[in-house]
C-alpha positions as CSV (number, residue, x, y, z in Angstrom):
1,X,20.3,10.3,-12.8
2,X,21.6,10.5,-9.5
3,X,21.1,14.0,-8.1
4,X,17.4,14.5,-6.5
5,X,15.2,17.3,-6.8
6,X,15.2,19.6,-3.4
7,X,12.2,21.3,-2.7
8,X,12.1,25.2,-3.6
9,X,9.2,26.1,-0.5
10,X,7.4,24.5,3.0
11,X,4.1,23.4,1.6
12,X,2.5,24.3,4.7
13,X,4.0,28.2,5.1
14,X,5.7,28.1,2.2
15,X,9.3,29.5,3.7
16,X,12.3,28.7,2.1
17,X,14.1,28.1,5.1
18,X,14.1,24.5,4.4
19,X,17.1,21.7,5.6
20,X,17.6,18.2,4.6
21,X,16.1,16.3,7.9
22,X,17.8,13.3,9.6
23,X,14.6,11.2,9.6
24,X,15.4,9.2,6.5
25,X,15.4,9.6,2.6
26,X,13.5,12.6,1.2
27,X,12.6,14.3,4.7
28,X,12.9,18.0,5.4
29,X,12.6,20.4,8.4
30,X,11.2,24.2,8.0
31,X,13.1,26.8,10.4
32,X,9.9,29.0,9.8
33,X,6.9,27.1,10.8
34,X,9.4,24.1,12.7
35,X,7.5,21.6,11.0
36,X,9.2,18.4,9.4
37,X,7.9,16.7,5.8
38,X,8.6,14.0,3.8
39,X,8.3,13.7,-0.1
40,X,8.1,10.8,-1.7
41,X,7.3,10.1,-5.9
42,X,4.9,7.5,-6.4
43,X,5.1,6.7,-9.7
44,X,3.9,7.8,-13.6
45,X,0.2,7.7,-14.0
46,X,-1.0,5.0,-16.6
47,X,-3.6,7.2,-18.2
48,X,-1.3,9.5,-20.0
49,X,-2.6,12.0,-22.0
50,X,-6.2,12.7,-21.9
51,X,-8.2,14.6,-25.0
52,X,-10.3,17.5,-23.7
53,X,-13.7,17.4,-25.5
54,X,-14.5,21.2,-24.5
55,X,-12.5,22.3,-26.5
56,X,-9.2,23.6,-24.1
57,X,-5.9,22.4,-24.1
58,X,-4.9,18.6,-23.5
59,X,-3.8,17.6,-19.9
């Protein structure tokens, strides 16, 4: 897999007005709010799936 994911929305205004920023790997500017972000994926979370004892849906 070599295609990354884009962001859909700003997560601070959450415009879509969003470009590919020149700060590095996974950074992005927002024309609406003119602030920049960077995302970044940690990693998979070793608990997994969890049982709910009330009674709901697994997580």
């Amino acid at each position: 897999m070599s295609e990354r994911a884009a962001p859909f929305y700003c997560p601070y205004c959450g415009d879509e007005d969003l470009r590919p920023s020149e700060q590095g790997h996974g950074a992005w500017e927002c024309a609406a709010c003119n602030r920049a972000f960077q995302l970044k994926f940690l990693g998979l979370l070793t608990r997994g799936l969890q049982h709910n004892d009330a009674g709901g849906e697994e997580i």
